[in-house]
TORDO-332862 format. One record per residue (C-alpha): chain; x, y, z; residue number from 1. Coordinates in steps of 0.1 Angstrom, whole numbers. Layout:
<lumza = A; east = X; north = Y; up = Z; sefi = NUM> .
...
# end
This chain:
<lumza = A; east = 180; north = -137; up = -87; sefi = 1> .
<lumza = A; east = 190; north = -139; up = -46; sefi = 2> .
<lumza = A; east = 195; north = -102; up = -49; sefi = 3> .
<lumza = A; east = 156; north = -99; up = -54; sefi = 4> .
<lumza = A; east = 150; north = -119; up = -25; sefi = 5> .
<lumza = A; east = 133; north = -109; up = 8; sefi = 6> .
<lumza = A; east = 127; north = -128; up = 40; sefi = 7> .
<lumza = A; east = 112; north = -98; up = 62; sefi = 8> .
<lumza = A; east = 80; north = -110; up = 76; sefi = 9> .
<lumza = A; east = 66; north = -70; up = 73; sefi = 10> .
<lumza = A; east = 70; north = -73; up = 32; sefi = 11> .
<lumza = A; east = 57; north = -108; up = 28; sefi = 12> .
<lumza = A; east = 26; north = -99; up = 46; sefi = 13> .
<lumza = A; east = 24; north = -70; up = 30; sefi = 14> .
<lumza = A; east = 21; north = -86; up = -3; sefi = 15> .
<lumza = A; east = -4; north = -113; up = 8; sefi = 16> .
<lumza = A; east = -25; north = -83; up = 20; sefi = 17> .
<lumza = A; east = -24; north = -63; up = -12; sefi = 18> .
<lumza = A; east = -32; north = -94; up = -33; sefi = 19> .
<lumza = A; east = -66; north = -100; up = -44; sefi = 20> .
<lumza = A; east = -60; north = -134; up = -54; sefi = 21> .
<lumza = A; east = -39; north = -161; up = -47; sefi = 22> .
<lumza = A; east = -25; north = -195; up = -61; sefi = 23> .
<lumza = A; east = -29; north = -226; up = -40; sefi = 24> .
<lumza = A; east = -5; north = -258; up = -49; sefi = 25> .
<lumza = A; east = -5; north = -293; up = -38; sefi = 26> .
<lumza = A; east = -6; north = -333; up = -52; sefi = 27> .
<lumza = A; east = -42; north = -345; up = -60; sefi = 28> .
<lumza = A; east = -41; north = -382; up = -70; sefi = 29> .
<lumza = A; east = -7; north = -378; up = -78; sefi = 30> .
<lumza = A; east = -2; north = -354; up = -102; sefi = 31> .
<lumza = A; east = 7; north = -313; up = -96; sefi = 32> .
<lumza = A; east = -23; north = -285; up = -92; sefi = 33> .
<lumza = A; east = -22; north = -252; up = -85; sefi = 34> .
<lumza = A; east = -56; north = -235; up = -87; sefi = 35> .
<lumza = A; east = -65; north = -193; up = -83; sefi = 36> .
<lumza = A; east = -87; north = -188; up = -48; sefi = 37> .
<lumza = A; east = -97; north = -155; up = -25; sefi = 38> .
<lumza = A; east = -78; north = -157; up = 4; sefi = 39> .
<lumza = A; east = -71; north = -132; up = 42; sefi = 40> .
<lumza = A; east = -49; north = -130; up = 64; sefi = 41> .
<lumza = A; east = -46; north = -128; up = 101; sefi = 42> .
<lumza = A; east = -12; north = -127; up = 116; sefi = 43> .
<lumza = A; east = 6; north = -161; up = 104; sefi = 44> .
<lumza = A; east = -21; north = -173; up = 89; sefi = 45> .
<lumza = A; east = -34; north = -173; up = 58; sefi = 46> .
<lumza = A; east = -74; north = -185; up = 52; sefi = 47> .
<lumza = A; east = -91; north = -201; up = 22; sefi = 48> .
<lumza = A; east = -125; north = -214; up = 8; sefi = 49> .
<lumza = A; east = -140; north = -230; up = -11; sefi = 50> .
<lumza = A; east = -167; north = -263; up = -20; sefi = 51> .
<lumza = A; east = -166; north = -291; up = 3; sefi = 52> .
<lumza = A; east = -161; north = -311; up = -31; sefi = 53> .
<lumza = A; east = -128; north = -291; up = -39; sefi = 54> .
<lumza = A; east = -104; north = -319; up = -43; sefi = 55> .
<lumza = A; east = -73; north = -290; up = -40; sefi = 56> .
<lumza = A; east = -82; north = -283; up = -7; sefi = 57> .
<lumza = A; east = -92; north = -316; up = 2; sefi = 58> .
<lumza = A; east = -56; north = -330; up = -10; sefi = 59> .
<lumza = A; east = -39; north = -298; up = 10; sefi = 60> .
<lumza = A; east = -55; north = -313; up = 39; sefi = 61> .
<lumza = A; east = -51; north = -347; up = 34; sefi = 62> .
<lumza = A; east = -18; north = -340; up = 31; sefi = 63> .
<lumza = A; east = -14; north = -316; up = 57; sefi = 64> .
<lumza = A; east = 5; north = -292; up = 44; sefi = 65> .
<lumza = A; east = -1; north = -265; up = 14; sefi = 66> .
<lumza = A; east = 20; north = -241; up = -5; sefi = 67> .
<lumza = A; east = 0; north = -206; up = -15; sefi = 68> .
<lumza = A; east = 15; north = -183; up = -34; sefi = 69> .
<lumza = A; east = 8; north = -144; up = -48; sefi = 70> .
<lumza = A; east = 20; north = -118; up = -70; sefi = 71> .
<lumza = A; east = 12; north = -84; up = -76; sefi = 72> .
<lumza = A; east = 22; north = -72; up = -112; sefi = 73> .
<lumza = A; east = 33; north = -31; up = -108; sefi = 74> .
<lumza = A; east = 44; north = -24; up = -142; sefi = 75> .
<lumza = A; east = 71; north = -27; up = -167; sefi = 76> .
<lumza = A; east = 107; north = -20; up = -164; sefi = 77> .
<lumza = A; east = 117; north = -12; up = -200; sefi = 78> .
<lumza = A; east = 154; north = -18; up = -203; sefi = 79> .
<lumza = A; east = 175; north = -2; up = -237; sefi = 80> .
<lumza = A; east = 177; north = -42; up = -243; sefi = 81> .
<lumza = A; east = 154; north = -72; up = -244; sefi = 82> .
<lumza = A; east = 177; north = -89; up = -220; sefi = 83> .
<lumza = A; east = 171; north = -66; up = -193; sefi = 84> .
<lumza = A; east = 139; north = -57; up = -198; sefi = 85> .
<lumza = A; east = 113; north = -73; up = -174; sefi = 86> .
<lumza = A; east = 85; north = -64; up = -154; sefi = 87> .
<lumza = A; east = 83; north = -45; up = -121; sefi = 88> .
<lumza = A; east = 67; north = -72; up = -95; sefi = 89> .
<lumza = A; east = 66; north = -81; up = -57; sefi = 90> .
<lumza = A; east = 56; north = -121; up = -51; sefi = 91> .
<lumza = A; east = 53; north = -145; up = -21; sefi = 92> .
<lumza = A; east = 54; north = -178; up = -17; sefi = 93> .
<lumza = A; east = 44; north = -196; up = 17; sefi = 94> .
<lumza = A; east = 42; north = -230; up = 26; sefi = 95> .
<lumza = A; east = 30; north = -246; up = 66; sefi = 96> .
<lumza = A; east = 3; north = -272; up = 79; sefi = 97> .
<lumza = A; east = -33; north = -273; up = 64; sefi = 98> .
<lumza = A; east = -62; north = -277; up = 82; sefi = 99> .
<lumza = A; east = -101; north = -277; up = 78; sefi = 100> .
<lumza = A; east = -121; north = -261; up = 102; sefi = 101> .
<lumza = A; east = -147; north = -282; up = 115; sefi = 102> .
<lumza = A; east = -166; north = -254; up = 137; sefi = 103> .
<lumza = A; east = -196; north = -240; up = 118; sefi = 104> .
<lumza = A; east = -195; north = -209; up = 138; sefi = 105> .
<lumza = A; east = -158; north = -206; up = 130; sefi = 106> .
<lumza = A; east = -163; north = -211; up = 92; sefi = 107> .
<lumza = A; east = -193; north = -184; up = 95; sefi = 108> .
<lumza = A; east = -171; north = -163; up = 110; sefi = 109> .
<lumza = A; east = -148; north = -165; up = 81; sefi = 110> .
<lumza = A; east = -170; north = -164; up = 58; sefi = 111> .
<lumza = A; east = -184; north = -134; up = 63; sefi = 112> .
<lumza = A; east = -147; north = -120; up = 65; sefi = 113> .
<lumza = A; east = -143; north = -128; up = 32; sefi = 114> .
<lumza = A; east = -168; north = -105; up = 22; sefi = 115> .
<lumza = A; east = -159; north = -77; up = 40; sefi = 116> .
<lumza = A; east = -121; north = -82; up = 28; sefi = 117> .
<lumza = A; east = -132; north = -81; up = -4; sefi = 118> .
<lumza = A; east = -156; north = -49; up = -3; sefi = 119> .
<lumza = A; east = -156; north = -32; up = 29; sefi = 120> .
<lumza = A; east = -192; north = -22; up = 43; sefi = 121> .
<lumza = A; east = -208; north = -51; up = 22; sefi = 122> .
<lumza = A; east = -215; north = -77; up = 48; sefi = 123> .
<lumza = A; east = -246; north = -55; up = 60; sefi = 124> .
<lumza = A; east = -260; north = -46; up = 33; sefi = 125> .
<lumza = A; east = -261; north = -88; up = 22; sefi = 126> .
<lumza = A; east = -283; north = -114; up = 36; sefi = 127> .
<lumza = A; east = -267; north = -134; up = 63; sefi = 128> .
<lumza = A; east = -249; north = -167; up = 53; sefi = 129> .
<lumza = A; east = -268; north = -199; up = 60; sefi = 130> .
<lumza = A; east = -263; north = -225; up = 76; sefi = 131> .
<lumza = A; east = -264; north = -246; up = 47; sefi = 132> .
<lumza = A; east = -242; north = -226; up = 31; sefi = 133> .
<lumza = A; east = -217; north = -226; up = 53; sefi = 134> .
<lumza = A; east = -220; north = -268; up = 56; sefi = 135> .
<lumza = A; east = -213; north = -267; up = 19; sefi = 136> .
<lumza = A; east = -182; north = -247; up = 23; sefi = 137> .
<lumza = A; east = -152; north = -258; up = 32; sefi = 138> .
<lumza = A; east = -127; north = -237; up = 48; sefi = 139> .
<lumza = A; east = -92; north = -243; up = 57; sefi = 140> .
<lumza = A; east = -62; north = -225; up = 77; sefi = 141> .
<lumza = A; east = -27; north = -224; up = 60; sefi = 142> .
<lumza = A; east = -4; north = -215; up = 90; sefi = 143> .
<lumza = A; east = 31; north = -198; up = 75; sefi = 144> .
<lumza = A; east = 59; north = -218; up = 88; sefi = 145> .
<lumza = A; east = 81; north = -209; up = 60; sefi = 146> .
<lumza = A; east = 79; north = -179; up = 33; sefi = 147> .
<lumza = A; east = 101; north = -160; up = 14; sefi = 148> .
<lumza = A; east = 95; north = -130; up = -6; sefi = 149> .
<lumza = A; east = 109; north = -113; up = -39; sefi = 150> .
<lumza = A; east = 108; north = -77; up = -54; sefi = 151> .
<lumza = A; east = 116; north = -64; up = -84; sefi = 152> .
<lumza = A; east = 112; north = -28; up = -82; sefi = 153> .
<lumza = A; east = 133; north = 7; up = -94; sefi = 154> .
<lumza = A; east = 153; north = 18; up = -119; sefi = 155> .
<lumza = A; east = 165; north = -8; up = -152; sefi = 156> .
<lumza = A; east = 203; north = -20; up = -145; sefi = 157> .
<lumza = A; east = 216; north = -15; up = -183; sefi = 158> .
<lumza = A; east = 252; north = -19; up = -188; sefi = 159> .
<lumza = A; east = 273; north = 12; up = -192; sefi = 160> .
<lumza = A; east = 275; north = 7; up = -227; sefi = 161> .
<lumza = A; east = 236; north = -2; up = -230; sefi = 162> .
<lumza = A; east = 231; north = 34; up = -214; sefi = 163> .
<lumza = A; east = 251; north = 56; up = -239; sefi = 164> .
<lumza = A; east = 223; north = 43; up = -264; sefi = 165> .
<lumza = A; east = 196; north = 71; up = -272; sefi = 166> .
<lumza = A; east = 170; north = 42; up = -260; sefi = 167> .
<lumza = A; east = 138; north = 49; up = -243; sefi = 168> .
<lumza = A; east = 143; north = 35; up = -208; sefi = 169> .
<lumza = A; east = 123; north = 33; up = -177; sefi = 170> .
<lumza = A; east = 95; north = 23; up = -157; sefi = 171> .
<lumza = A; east = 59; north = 24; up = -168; sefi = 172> .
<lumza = A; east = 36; north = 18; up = -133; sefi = 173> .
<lumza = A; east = 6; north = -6; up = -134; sefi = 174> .
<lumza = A; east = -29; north = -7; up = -116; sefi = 175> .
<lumza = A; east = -61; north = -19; up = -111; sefi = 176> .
<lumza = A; east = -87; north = 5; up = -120; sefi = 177> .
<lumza = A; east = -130; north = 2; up = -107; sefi = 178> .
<lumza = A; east = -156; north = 9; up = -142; sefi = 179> .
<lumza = A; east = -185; north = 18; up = -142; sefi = 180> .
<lumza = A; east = -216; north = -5; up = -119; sefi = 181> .
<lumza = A; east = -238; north = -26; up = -142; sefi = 182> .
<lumza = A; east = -267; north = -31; up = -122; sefi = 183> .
<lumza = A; east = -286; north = -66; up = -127; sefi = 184> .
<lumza = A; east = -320; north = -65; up = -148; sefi = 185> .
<lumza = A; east = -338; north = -95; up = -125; sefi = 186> .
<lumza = A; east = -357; north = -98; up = -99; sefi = 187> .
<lumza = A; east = -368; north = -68; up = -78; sefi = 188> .
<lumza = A; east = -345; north = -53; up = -100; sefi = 189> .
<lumza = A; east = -358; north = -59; up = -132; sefi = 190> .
<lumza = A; east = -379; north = -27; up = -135; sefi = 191> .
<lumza = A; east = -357; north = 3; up = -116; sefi = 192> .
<lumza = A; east = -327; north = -7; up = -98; sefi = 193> .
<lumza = A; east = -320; north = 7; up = -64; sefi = 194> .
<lumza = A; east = -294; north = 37; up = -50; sefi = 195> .
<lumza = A; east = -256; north = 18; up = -52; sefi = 196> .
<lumza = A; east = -252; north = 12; up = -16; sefi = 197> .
<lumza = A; east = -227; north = 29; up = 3; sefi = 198> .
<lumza = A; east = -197; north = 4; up = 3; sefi = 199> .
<lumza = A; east = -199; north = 9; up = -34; sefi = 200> .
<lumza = A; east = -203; north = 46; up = -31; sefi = 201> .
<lumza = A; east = -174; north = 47; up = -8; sefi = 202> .
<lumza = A; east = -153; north = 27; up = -32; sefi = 203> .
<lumza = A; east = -162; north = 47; up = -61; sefi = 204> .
<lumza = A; east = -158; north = 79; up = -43; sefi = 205> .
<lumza = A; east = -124; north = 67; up = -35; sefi = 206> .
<lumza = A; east = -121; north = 57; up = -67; sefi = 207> .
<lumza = A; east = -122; north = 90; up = -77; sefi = 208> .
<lumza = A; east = -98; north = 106; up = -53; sefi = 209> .
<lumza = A; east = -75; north = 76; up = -57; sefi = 210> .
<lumza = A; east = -76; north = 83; up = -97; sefi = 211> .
<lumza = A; east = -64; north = 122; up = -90; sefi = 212> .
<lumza = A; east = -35; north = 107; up = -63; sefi = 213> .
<lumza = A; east = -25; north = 83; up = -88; sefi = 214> .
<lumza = A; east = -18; north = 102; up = -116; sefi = 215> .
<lumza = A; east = 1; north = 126; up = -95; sefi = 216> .
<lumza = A; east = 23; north = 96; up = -84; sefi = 217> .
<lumza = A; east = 31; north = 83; up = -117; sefi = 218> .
<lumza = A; east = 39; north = 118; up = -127; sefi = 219> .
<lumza = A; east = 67; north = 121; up = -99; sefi = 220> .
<lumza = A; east = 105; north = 114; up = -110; sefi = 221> .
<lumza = A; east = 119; north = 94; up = -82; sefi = 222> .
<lumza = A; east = 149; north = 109; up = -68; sefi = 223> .
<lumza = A; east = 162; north = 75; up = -61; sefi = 224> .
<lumza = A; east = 156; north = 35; up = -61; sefi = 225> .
<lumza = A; east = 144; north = 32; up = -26; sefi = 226> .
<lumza = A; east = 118; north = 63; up = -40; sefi = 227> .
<lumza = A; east = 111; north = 43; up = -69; sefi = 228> .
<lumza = A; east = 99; north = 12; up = -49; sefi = 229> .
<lumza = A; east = 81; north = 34; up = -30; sefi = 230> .
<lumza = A; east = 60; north = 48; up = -56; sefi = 231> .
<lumza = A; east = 54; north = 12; up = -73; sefi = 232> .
<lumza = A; east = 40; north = 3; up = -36; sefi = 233> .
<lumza = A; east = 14; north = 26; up = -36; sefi = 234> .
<lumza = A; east = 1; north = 29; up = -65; sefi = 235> .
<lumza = A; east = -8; north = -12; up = -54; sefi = 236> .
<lumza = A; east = -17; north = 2; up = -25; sefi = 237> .
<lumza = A; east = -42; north = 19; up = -42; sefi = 238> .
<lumza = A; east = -56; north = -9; up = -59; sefi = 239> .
<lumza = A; east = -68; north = -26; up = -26; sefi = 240> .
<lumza = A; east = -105; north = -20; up = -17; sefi = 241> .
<lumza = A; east = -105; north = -4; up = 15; sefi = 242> .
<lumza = A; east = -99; north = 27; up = 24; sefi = 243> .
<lumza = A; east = -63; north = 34; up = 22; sefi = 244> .
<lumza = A; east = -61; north = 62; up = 47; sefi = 245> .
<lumza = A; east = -81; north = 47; up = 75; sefi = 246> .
<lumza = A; east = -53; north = 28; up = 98; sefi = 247> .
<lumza = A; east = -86; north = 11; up = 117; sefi = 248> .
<lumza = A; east = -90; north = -6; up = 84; sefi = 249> .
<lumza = A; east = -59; north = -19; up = 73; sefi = 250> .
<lumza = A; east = -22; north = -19; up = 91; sefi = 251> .
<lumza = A; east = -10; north = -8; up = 56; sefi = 252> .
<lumza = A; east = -21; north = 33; up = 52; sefi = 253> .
<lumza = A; east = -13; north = 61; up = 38; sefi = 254> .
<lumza = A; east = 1; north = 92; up = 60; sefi = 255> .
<lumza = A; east = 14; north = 126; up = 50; sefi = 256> .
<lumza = A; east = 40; north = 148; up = 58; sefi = 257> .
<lumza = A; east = 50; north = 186; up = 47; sefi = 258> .
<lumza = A; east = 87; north = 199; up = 38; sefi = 259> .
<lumza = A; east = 74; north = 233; up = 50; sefi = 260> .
<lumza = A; east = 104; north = 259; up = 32; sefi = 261> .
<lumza = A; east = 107; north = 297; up = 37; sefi = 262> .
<lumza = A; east = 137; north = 318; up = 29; sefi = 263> .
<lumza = A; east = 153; north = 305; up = 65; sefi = 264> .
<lumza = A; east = 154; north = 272; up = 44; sefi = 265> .
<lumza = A; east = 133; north = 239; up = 57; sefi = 266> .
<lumza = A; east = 117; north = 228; up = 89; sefi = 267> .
<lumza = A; east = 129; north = 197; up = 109; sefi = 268> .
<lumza = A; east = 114; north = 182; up = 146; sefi = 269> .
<lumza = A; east = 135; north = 156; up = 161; sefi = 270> .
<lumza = A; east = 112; north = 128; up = 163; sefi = 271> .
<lumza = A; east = 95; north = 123; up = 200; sefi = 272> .
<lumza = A; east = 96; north = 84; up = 202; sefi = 273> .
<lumza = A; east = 123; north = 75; up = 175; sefi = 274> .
<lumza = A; east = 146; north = 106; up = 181; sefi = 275> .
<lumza = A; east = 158; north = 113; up = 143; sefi = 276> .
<lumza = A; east = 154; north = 143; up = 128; sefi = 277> .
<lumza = A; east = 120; north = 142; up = 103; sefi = 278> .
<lumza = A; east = 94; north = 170; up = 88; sefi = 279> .
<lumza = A; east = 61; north = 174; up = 100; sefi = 280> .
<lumza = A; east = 39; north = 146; up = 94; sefi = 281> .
<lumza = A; east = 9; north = 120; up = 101; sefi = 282> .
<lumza = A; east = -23; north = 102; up = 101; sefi = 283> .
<lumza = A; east = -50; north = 113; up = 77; sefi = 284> .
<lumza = A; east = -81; north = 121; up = 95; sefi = 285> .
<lumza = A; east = -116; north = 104; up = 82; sefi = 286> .
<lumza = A; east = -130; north = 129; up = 54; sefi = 287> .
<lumza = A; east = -93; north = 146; up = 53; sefi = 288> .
<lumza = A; east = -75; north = 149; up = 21; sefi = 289> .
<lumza = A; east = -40; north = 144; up = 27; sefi = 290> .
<lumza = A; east = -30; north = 178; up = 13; sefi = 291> .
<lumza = A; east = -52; north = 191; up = 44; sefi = 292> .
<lumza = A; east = -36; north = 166; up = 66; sefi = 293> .
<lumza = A; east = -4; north = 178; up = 56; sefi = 294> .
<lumza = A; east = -13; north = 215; up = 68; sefi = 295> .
<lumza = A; east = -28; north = 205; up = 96; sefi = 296> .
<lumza = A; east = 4; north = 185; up = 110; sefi = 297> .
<lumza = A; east = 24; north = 215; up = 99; sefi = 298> .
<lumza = A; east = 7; north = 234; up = 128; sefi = 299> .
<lumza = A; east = 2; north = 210; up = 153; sefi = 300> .
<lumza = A; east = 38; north = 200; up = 150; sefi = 301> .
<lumza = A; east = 52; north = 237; up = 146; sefi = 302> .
<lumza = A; east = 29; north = 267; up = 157; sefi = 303> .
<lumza = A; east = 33; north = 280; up = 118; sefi = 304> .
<lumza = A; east = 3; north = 281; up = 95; sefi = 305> .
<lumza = A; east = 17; north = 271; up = 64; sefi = 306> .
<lumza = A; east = 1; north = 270; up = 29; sefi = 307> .
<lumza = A; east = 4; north = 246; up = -1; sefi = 308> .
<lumza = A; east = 19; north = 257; up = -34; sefi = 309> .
<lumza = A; east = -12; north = 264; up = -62; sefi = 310> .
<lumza = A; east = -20; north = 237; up = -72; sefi = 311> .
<lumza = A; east = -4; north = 213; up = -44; sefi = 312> .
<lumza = A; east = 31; north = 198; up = -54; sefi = 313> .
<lumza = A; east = 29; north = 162; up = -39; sefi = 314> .
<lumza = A; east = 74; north = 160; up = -43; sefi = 315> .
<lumza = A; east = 80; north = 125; up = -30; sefi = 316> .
<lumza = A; east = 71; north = 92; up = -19; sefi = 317> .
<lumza = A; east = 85; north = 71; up = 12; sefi = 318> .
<lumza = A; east = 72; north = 36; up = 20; sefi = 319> .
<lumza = A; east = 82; north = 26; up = 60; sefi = 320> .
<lumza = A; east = 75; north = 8; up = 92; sefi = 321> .
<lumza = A; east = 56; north = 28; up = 115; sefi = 322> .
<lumza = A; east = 45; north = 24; up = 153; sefi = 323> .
<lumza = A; east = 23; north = -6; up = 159; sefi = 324> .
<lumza = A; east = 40; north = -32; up = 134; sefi = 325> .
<lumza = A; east = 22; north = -4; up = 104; sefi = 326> .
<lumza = A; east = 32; north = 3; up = 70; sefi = 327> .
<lumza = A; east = 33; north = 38; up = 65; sefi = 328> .
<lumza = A; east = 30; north = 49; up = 26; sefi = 329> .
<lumza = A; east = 42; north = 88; up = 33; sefi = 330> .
<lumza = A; east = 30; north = 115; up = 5; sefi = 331> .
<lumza = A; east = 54; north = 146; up = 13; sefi = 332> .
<lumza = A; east = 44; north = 178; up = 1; sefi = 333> .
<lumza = A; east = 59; north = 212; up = -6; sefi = 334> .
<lumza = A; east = 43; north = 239; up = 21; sefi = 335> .
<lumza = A; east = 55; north = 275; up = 23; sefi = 336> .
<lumza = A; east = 56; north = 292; up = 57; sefi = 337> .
<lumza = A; east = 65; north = 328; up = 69; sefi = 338> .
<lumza = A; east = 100; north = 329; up = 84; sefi = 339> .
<lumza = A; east = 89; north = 331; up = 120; sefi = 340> .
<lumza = A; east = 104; north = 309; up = 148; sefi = 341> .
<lumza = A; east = 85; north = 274; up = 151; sefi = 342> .
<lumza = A; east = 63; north = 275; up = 182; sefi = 343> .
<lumza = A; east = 53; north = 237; up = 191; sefi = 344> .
<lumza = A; east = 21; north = 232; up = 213; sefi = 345> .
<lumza = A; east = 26; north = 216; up = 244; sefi = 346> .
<lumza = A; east = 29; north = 180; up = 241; sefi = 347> .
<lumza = A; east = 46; north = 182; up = 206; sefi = 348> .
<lumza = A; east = 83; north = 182; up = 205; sefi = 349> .
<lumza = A; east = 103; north = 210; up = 215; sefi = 350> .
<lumza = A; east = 132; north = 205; up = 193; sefi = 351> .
<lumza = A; east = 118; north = 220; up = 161; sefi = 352> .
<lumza = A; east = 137; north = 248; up = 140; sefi = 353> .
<lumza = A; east = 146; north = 258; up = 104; sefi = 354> .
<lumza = A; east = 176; north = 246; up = 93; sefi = 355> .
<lumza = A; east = 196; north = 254; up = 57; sefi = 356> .
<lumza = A; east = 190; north = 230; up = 27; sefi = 357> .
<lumza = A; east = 221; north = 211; up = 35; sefi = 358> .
<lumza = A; east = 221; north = 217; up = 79; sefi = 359> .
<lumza = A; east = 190; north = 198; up = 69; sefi = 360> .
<lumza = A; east = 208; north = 173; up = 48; sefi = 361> .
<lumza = A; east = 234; north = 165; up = 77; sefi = 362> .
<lumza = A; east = 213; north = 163; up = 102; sefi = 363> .
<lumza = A; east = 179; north = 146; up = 88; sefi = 364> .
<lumza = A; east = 175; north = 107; up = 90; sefi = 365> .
<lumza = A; east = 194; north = 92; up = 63; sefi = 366> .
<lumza = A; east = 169; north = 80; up = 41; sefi = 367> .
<lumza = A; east = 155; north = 113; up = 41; sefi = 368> .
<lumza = A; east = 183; north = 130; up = 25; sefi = 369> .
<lumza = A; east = 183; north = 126; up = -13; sefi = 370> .
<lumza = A; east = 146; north = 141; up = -9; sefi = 371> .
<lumza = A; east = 160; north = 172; up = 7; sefi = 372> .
<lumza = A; east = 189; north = 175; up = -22; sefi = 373> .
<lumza = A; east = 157; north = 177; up = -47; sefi = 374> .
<lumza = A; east = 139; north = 200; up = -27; sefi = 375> .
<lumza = A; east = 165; north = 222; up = -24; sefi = 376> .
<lumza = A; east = 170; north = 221; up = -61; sefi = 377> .
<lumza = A; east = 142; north = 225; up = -72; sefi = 378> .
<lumza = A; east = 125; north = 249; up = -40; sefi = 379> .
<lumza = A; east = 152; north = 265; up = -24; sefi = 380> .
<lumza = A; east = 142; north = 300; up = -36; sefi = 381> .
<lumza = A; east = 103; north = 298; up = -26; sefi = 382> .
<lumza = A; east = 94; north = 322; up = -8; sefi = 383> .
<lumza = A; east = 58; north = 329; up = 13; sefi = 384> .
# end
């Protein structure tokens, strides 16, 4: 369907960089082949490996062009008929030259990127690559010349008289999910395995935190489809290895924000660099939690020291660019403050007060606003 078609650049990297695997097509001796393959990206191009015997790859370069595709499967979209029913997804296809590098250094280089990409903190604690290996490994640059992107995402679109049906409808959110480690029984390990090393610790740590964050994300009701894609986004961006806080890690992170309320209403700050009106809101410092985060922006931003609702209501999602060509996956929380007059820091913005539930609505950035009209609903008489 056109209408699930993208061509932004942001979004088709975006899925390449959440994907774990990838599917890479071409012609060997004249027939059709598309094979699975790790893959990483780095600005327009996308890098693959494998065997020097790989006849794929070979053919891709032969021919000197290859088309790679991905997909990321978020769930199911459970219409009240079969027709519409279908699954919630986001896919890329891209297709530009192919070539092999021929520097050992550079395939090294790569290599060990690969490792990292797919565990963070691994490539020290593994022996090096060799220089054997790495002459038995072929490696080859796919630069995107043309890609095109397509998302299938938010609410089911049943027919008016589909929806009068007492049908269960809706969307049921999918993820990838880290077991337990099963240690190998050989070699120096045969007899008493040693500590997991940190990347693993670190990813099951995460795991942990990401398990709590999840479940609160598929608890939300979106409050619209724009919220809904949002949600489906990072619950994949979840799924990724690395740390999905850390910004030094990954142009894709998570942020947070606060809708700080009081009986004066909600607290705005018009936005230093963009100049729309937004709530309080940003990074996630290392060995933060983003509920701290949240409170922590709330009083660089204001002056107020606000607190979180017991236990923490995480009320809505918002997937967006941010500065330095980031994606920002923003997890915007309910704080409650006294009614005392916001007093910013210096260096913070100045224009910063409380405004009514719908002063808010008028004045806030656009996208912004169907979150306020649930937050008024639902936490317009909280009161510190």
């Amino acid at each position: 369907m056109p209408a699930k078609a993208s061509y932004d650049e942001r979004v088709i990297h975006q899925i390449f960089d959440e994907a774990r695997f990838c599917h890479v097509a071409g012609v060997v001796n004249g027939r059709a082949l598309a094979l699975p393959t790790l893959h990483v990206r780095d600005g327009r191009s996308l890098y693959l490996h494998g065997s020097r015997s790989n006849a794929l790859l070979a053919a891709v370069v032969a021919a000197g062009e290859a088309c790679v595709t991905a997909t990321l499967y978020d769930g199911l979209r459970l219409a009240r008929s079969g027709f519409e029913s279908s699954i919630a997804y986001r896919s890329a296809v891209a297709m530009g030259p192919a070539t092999a590098l021929r520097s050992l250094a550079e395939r090294r280089h790569w290599l060990d990127y690969f490792v990292e990409a797919t565990l963070p903190g691994r490539g020290a604690e593994v022996r090096a690559v060799r220089d054997d290996e790495v002459r038995r490994t072929m490696v080859v640059r796919v630069d995107i010349a043309e890609a095109s992107a397509k998302v299938s995402a938010g609410p089911t679109e049943d027919s008016e008289e589909d929806r009068a049906r007492s049908i269960w409808s809706g969307v049921v959110p999918a993820h990838v999910a880290f077991g337990a480690p099963i240690p190998s029984r050989d070699g120096a390990m045969a007899d008493d395995a040693p500590a997991l090393p940190p990347s693993l610790r670190r990813l099951l740590g995460h795991g942990a935190a990401r398990d709590a964050l999840r479940a609160r994300l598929m608890s939300l009701t979106p409050v619209d489809a724009r919220e809904a894609t949002s949600i489906s986004q990072t619950l994949a961006r979840l799924d990724v290895g690395d740390d999905p806080f850390d910004e030094t890690v990954s142009d894709h992170h998570l942020t947070a924000s606060a809708f700080v309320v009081s009986e004066r209403g909600v607290i705005l700050h018009r936005h230093r660099r963009l100049g729309i009106w937004v709530q309080p809101g940003g990074h996630v410092d290392p060995d933060e939690t983003p509920e701290n985060a949240a409170r922590r922006e709330t009083r660089e931003e204001t002056g107020l020291v606000a607190r979180h609702l017991d236990p923490p209501a995480l009320v809505h999602v918002d997937v967006h660019p941010g500065p330095r060509g980031h994606t920002h996956y923003d997890l915007r929380y309910v704080l409650v403050a006294p009614p005392e007059d916001p007093r910013p820091p210096a260096g913070e913005s100045p224009d910063v007060a409380w405004f009514s539930f719908e002063e808010a609505g008028d004045r806030a950035e656009p996208s912004l606003r169907p979150a306020l009209v649930d937050l008024a609903r639902r936490y317009g008489d909280v009161r510190d």
